[in-house]
C-alpha positions as CSV (number, residue, x, y, z in Angstrom):
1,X,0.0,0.0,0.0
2,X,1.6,3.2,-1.2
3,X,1.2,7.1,-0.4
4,X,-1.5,7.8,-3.2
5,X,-3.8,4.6,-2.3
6,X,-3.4,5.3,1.3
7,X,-4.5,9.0,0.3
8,X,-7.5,7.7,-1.8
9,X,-8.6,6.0,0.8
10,X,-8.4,8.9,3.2
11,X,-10.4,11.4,0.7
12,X,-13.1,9.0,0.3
13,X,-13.2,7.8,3.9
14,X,-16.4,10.7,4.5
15,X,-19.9,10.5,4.4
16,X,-19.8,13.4,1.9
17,X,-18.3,10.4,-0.4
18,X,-20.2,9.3,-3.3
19,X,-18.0,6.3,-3.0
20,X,-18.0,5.4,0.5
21,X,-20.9,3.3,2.8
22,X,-19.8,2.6,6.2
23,X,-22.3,-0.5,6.2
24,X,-22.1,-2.0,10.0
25,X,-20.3,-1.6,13.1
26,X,-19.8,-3.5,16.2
27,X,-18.3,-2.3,19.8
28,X,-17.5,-3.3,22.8
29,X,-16.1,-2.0,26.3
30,X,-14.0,-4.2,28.1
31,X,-12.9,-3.5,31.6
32,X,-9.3,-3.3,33.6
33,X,-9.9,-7.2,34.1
34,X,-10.0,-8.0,30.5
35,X,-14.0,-8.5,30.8
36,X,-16.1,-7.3,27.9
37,X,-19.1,-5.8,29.6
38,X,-20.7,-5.4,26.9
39,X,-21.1,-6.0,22.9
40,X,-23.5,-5.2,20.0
41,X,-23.1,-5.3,16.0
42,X,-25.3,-2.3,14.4
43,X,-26.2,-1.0,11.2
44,X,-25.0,2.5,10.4
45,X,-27.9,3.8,9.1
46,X,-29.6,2.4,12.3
47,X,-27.4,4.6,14.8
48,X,-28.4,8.1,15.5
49,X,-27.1,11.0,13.6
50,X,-25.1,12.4,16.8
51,X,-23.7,8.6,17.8
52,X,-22.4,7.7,14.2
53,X,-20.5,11.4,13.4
54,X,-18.2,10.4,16.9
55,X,-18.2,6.9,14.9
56,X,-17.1,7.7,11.9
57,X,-14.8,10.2,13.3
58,X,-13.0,7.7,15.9
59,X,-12.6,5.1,12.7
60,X,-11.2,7.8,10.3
61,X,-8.6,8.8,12.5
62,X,-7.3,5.3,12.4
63,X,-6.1,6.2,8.7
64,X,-3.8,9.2,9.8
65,X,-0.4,9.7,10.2
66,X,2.8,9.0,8.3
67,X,3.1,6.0,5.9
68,X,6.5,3.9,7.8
69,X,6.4,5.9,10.9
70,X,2.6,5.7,12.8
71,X,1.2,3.7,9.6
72,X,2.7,0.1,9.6
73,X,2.1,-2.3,6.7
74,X,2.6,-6.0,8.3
75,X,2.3,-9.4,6.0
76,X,0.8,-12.1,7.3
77,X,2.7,-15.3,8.1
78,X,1.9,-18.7,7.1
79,X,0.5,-19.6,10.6
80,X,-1.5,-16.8,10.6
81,X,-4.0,-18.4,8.2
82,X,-4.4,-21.8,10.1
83,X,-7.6,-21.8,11.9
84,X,-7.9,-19.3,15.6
85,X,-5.2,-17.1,13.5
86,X,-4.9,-13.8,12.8
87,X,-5.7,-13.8,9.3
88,X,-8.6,-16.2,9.6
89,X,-10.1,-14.5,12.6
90,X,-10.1,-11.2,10.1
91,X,-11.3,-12.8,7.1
92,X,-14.2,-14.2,8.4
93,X,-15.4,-11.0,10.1
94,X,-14.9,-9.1,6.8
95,X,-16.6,-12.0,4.9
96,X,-19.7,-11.9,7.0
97,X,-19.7,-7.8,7.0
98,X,-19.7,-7.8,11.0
99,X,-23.6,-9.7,10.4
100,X,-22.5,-13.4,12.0
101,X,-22.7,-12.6,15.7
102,X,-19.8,-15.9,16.5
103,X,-17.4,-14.0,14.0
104,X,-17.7,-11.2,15.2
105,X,-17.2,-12.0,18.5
106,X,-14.3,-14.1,17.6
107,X,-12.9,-11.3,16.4
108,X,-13.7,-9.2,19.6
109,X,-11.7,-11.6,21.6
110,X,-8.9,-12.2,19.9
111,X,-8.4,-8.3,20.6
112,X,-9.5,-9.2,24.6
113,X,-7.7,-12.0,25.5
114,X,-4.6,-11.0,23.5
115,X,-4.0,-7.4,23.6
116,X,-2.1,-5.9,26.4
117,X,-3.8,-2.5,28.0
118,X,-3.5,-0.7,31.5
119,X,-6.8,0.5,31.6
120,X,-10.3,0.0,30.6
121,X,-11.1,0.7,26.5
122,X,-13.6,0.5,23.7
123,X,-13.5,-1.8,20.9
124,X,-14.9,-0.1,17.5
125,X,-15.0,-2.3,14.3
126,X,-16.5,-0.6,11.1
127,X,-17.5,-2.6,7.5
128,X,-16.9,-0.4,4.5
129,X,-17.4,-0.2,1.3
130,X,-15.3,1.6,-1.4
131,X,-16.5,1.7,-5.6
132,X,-13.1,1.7,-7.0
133,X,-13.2,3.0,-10.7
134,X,-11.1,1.6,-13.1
135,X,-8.3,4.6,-14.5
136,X,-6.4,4.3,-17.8
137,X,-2.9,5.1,-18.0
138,X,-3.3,8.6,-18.1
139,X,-4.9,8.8,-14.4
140,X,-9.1,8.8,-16.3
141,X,-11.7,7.3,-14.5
142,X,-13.4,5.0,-16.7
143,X,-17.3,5.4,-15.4
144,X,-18.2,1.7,-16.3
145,X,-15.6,-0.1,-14.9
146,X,-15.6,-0.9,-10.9
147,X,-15.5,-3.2,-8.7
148,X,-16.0,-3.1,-4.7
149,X,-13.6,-2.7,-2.2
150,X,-14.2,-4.2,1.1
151,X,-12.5,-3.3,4.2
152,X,-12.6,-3.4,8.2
153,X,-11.0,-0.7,10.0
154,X,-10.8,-1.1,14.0
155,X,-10.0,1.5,16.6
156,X,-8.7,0.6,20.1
157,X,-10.0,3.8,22.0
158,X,-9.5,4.5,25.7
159,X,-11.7,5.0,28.3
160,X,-11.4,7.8,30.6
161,X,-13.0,8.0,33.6
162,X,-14.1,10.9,35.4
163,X,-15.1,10.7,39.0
164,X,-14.8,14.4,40.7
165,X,-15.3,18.2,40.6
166,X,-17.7,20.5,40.8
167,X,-20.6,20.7,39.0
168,X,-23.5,22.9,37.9
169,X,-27.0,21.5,38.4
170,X,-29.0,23.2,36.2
171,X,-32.3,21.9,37.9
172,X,-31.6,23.2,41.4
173,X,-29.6,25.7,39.9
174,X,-26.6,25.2,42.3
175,X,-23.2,24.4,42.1
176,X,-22.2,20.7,43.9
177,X,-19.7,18.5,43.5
178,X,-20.7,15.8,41.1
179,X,-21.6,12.4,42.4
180,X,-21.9,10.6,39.5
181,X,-19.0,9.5,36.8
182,X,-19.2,9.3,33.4
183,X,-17.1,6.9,31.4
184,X,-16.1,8.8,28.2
185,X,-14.3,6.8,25.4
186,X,-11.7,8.8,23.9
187,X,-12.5,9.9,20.4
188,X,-8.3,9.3,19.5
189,X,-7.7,6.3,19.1
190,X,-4.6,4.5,20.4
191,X,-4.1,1.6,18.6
192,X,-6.1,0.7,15.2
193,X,-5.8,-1.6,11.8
194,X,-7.1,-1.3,8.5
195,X,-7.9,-4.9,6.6
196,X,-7.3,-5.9,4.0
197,X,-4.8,-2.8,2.7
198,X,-5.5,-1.3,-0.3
199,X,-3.3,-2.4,-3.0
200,X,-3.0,-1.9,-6.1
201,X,-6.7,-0.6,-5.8
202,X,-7.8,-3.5,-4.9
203,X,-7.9,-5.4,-1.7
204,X,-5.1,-7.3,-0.6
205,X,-6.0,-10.0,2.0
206,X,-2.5,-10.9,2.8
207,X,-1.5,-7.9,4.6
208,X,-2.7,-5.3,7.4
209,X,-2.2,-1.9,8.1
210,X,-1.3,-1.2,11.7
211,X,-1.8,2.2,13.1
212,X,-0.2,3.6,16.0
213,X,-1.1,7.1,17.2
214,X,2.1,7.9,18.7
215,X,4.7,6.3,16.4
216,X,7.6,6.3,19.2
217,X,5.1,3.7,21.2
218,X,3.8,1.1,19.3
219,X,1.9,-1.6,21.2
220,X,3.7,-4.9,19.9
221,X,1.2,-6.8,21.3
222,X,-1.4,-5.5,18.8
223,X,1.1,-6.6,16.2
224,X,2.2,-9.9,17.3
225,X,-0.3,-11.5,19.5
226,X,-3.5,-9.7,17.3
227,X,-2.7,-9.8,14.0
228,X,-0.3,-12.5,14.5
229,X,2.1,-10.9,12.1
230,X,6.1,-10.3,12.7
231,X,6.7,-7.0,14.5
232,X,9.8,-4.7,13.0
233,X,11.5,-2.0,14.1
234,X,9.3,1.3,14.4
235,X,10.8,4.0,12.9
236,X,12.6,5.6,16.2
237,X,14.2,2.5,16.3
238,X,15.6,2.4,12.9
239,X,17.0,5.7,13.6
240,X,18.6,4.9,16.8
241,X,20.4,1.2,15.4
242,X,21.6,3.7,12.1
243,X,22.8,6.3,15.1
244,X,24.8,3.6,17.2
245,X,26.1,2.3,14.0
246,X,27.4,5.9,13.2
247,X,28.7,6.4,17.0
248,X,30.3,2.8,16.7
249,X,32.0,2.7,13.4
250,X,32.6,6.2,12.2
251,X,33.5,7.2,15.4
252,X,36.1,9.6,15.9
253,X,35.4,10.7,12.2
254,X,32.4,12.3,13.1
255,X,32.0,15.8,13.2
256,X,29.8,18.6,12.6
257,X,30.7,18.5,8.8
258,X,29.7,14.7,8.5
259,X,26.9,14.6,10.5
260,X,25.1,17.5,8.8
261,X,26.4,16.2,5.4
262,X,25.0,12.9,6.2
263,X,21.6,14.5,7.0
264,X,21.1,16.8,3.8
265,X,22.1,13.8,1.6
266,X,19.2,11.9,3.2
267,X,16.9,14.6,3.0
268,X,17.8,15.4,-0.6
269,X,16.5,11.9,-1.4
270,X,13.5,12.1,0.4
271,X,12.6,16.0,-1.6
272,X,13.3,13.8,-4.9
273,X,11.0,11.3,-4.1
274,X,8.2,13.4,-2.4
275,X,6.1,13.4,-5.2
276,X,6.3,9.3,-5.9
277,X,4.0,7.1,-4.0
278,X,6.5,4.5,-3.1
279,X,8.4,5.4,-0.3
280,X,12.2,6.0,-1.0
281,X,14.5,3.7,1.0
282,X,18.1,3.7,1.6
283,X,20.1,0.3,0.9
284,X,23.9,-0.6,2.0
285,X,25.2,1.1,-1.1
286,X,23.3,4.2,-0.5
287,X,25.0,4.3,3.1
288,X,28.3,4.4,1.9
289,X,28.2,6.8,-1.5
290,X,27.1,9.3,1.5
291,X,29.6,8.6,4.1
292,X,32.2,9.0,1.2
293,X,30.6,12.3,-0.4
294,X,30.3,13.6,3.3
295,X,34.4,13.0,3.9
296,X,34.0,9.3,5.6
297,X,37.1,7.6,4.9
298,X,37.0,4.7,2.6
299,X,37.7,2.2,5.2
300,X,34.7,2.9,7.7
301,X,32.3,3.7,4.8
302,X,32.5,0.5,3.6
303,X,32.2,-1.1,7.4
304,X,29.5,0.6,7.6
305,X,28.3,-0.6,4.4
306,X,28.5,-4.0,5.4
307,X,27.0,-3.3,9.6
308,X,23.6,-1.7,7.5
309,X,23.5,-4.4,5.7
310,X,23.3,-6.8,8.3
311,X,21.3,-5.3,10.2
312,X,18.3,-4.5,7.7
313,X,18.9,-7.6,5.8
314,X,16.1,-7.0,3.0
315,X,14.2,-4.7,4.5
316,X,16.2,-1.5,3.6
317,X,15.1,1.9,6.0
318,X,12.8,4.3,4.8
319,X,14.8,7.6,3.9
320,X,12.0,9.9,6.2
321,X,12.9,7.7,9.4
322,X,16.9,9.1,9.5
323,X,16.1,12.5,8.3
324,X,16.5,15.0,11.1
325,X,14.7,18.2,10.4
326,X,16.5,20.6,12.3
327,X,20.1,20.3,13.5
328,X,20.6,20.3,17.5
329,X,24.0,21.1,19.4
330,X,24.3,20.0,22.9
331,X,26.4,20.7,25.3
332,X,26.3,20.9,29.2
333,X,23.9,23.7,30.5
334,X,23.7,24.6,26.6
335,X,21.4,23.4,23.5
336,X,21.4,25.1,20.1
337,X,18.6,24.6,17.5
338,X,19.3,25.4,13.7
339,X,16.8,24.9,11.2
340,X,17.4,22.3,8.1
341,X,18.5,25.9,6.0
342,X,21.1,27.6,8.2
343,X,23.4,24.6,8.6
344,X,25.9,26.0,6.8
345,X,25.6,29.3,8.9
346,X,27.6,27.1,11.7
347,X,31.3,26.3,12.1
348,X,33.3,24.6,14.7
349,X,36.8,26.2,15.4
350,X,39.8,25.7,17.5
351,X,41.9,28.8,18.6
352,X,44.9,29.0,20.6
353,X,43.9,25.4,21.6
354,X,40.2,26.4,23.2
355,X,37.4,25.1,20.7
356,X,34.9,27.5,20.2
357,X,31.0,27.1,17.9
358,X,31.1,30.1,15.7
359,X,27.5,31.2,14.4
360,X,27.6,33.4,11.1
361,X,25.3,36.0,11.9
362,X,24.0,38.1,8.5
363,X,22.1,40.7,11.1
364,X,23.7,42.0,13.7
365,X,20.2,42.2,15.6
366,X,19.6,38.8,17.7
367,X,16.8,37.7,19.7
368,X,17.5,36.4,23.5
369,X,14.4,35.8,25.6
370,X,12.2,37.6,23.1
371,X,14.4,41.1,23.3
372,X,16.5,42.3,20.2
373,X,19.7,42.7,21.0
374,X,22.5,43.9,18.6
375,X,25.8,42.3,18.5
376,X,28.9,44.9,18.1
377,X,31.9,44.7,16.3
378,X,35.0,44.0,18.5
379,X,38.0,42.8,16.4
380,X,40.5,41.3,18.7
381,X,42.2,38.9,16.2
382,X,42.2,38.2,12.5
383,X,40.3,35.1,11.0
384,X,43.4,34.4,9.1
385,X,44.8,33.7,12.6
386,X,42.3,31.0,13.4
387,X,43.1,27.4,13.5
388,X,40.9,25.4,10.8
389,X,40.7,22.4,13.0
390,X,37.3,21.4,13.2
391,X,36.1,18.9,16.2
């Protein structure tokens, strides 16, 4: 599933879509004791206007972030199909259109029994329907060609619940402090999937999409023990194994030149391929045609060559995951931030054997703690004087 099906998707995913039905949905809320309390399986067009917009919203919300990063496209493994698997347990509930009251509570507790959660949380399961038009070469929808595309999409939702505070009773007109709580499930959804992806604009029952709504914590369980597919690095990790490999084998090599080298060669790739709807990746041989262009000796470019390619195997890193977009200096009781266009504005120096960060400064007028303050010209000592060591 690339960027531009993903994006179809997305457009469509609206009830303002002539190409979208959101046919049935089934819930449940299950407690800290892994107990669901309760379950139903609705029609949408059955469900009040004001229930199905927080529906509809919840489910759609599954479908955002960043393709690689929060967005996680997972293949199925062989055991995955046999019978209580992930696969299986998913194909049955898309097969029936959430309508056959055992599948769908299969489905519900594979989630239950398997998922790991610290609190209490709502389980939302949607059927849709996409009309996928058939497009010629040149990107035309051909109106008498289409076919159906049919897709669950699940949101894992937590419940929040509010026990204290005051409150105004509007029939005694007083304020008191509430003595009821309400259980309110979150509208942002933790944890989510879309099945089957959407692939080659069609459906593609051999993989899921896993969505994580922050990308730094993905919940492997939901990977692993739900889907029953093989979890992979998230895409903080991939950036801290290519960081340590850095630290590790380029080691004393690395300086501010290299490391902001490094990091505008990736980017560069990823501005190239912005506009394609595969994601660009960076293999072993990228790795070390940038360590070389960047000043990386021949020797540790190539180890580090051959460490990436061990460590990815076949599954080269997508460019976006190593791509810092802004540069950060830190150093005790000091942190500099310079943005992905003023790298070049910043040298390291060392001067009568005392290293010093030198920042090019076009204006003489700085801010410091939201006051302009003008720097003044004091000449102590030529720059012809200064030592071109860089550290």
């Amino acid at each position: 599933m690339n960027k531009k099906e993903l994006n179809e998707i997305r457009k469509n995913f609206s009830e303002t879509s002539d190409l979208f039905v959101l046919n049935h949905v089934a819930a449940a809320f299950v407690d800290a004791e892994k107990n669901i309390r309760c379950e139903s399986s609705r029609a949408f067009h059955n469900i009040s206007s004001e229930e199905n917009e927080c529906i509809m919203a919840t489910l759609r919300r599954v479908l955002t972030g960043t393709l690689g990063k929060g967005l996680l496209e997972y293949e199925f493994p062989n055991e995955a199909y046999e019978e209580g698997g992930g696969q299986s347990i998913l194909y049955q509930a898309l097969s029936c259109k959430l309508q056959d009251e055992s599948a769908v509570h299969m489905l519900m507790e594979q989630i239950v029994r398997n998922l790991e959660y610290v609190s209490t949380y709502a389980i939302l399961v949607g059927h849709g329907t996409y009309t996928v038009f058939q497009k010629s070469k040149s990107d035309e929808i051909d109106p008498y060609q289409s076919q159906e595309y049919h897709f669950l999409v699940a949101a894992i939702c937590p419940v929040d619940i509010r026990v204290d505070g005051l409150v105004y009773n509007e029939d005694d007109n007083t304020i008191e402090r509430k003595t009821k709580y309400d259980r309110i499930v979150a509208e942002i959804p933790t944890d989510g999937f879309l099945y089957p992806t959407f692939t080659g604009r069609g459906p593609d029952v051999n993989h899921v999409l896993y969505s994580a709504h922050k990308p730094k914590d993905v919940n492997v369980s939901m990977v692993e023990d739900v889907l029953g597919c093989v979890f992979t690095q998230t895409a903080q990790e991939q950036k801290e194994t290519f960081q340590n490999m850095m630290q590790e084998i380029v080691a004393d090599e690395l300086n501010y030149s290299v490391i902001t080298s490094v990091n505008d060669k990736l980017r560069d790739i990823a501005a190239e391929y912005a506009n394609e709807p595969e994601l660009p990746v960076v293999d072993d041989i990228h790795v070390r045609d940038i360590l070389l262009d960047s000043g990386v000796s021949q020797e540790r470019a190539e180890e580090m060559q051959m460490a990436y390619r061990d460590a990815t195997k076949d599954k080269p890193i997508t460019v976006n995951n190593l791509v810092e977009n802004k540069t950060t200096i830190s150093m005790d009781g000091i942190t500099i931030s310079i943005g992905k266009d003023a790298t070049d504005k910043v040298r390291t120096r060392c001067v009568d054997g005392r290293r010093y960060l030198l920042i090019d400064l076009d204006d003489p007028a700085v801010e410091i703690n939201g006051l302009t303050a003008h720097v003044t010209a004091e000449i102590e000592q030529s720059d012809d004087d200064d030592s071109e060591n860089q550290f």
